[in-house]
C-alpha positions in Angstrom: -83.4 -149.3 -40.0 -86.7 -149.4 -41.6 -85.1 -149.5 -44.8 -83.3 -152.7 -44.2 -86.0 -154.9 -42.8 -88.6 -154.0 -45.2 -85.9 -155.2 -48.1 -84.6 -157.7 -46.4 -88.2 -159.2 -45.2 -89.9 -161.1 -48.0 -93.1 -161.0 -47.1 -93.3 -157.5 -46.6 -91.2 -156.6 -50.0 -93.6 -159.0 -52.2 -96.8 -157.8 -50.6 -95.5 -154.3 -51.6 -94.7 -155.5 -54.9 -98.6 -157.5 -55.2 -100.2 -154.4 -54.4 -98.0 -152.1 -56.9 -98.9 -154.7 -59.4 -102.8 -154.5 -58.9 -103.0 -150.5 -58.9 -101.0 -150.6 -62.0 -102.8 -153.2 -63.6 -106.3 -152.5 -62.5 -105.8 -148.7 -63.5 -104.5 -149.8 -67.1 -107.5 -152.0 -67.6 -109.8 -148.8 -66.4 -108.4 -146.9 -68.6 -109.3 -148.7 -71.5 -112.9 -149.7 -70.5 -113.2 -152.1 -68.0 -115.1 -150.2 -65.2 -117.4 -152.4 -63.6 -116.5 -153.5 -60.0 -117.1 -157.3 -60.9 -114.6 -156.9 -63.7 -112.0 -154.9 -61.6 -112.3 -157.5 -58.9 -111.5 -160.5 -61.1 -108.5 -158.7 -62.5 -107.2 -157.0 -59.5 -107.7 -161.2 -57.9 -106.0 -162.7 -60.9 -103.0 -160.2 -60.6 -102.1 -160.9 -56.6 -102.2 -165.2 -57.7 -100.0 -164.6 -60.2 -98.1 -162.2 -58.5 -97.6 -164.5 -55.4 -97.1 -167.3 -57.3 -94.0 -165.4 -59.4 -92.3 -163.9 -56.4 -92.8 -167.4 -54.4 -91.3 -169.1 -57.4 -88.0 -166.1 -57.9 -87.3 -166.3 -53.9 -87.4 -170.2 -54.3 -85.1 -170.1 -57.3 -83.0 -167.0 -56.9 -81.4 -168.2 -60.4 -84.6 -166.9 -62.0 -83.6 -163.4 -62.0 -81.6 -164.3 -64.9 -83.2 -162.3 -68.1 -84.3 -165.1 -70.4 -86.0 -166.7 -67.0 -87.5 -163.1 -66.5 -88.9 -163.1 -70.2 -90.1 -166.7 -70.0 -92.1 -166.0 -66.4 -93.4 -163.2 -67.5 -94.9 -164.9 -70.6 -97.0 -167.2 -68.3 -97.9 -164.6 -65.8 -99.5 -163.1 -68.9 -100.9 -166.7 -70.4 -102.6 -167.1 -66.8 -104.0 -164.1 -67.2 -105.5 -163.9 -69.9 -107.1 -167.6 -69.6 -108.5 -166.0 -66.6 -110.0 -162.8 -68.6 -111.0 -164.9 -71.1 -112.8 -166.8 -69.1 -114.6 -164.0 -67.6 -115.1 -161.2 -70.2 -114.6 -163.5 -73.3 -111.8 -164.2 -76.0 -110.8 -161.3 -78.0 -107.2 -160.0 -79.5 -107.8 -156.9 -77.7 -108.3 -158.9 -74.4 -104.6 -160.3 -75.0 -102.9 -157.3 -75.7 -104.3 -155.4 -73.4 -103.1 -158.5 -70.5 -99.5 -158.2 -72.6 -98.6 -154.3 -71.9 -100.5 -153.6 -68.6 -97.9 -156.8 -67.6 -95.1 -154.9 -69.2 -96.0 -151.5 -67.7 -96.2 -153.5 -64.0 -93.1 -155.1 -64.7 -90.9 -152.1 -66.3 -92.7 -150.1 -63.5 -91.2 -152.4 -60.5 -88.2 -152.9 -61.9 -87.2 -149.3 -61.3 -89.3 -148.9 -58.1 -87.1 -152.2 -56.9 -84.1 -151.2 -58.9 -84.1 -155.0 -59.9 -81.5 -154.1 -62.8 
């Protein structure tokens, strides 16, 4: 019983999703140096708006779980980001890849927690 409403309950499935999102990402970007609790804060707060704003805009437009959509989404989820790192800690290449795979770990991550494929 549990099983079916938590699925079948938006709000509880993409808060679920938000917070698998900020452990992964938070943890990737601790990993590779970014340890201060200001710094964790920004990116863990960046990473549940742009996670919201994604799984508002996929349960708006359920076409969007097409792959090419996916891809494209994706691609601003990390463009977001990183203006908002960049913002805060400064341009650098490293910044930006660093925003590209922790959004491809979260993403590949999820998709086999929520079996989206």
């Amino acid at each position: 019983m549990f099983y079916n409403t938590f699925w079948s309950n938006p709000i509880l499935y993409n808060g679920a999703a938000c917070i698998l999102t900020v452990i992964i990402e938070v943890c990737w970007f601790r990993v590779f140096g970014y340890k201060r609790p200001l710094d964790l804060g920004i990116i863990a707060l960046s990473n549940v708006v742009t996670n919201v704003a994604l799984n508002t805009f996929l349960d708006l437009v359920p076409d969007a779980f097409d792959v090419p959509w996916l891809i494209i989404l994706e691609l601003l989820v990390v463009a977001a980001e990183y203006l908002i790192f960049r913002k805060a800690f400064g341009p650098s290449r490293r910044l930006l890849i660093l925003t590209f795979f922790a959004n491809v770990l979260s993403f590949f991550i999820g998709a086999l927690v929520y079996n989206i494929f």
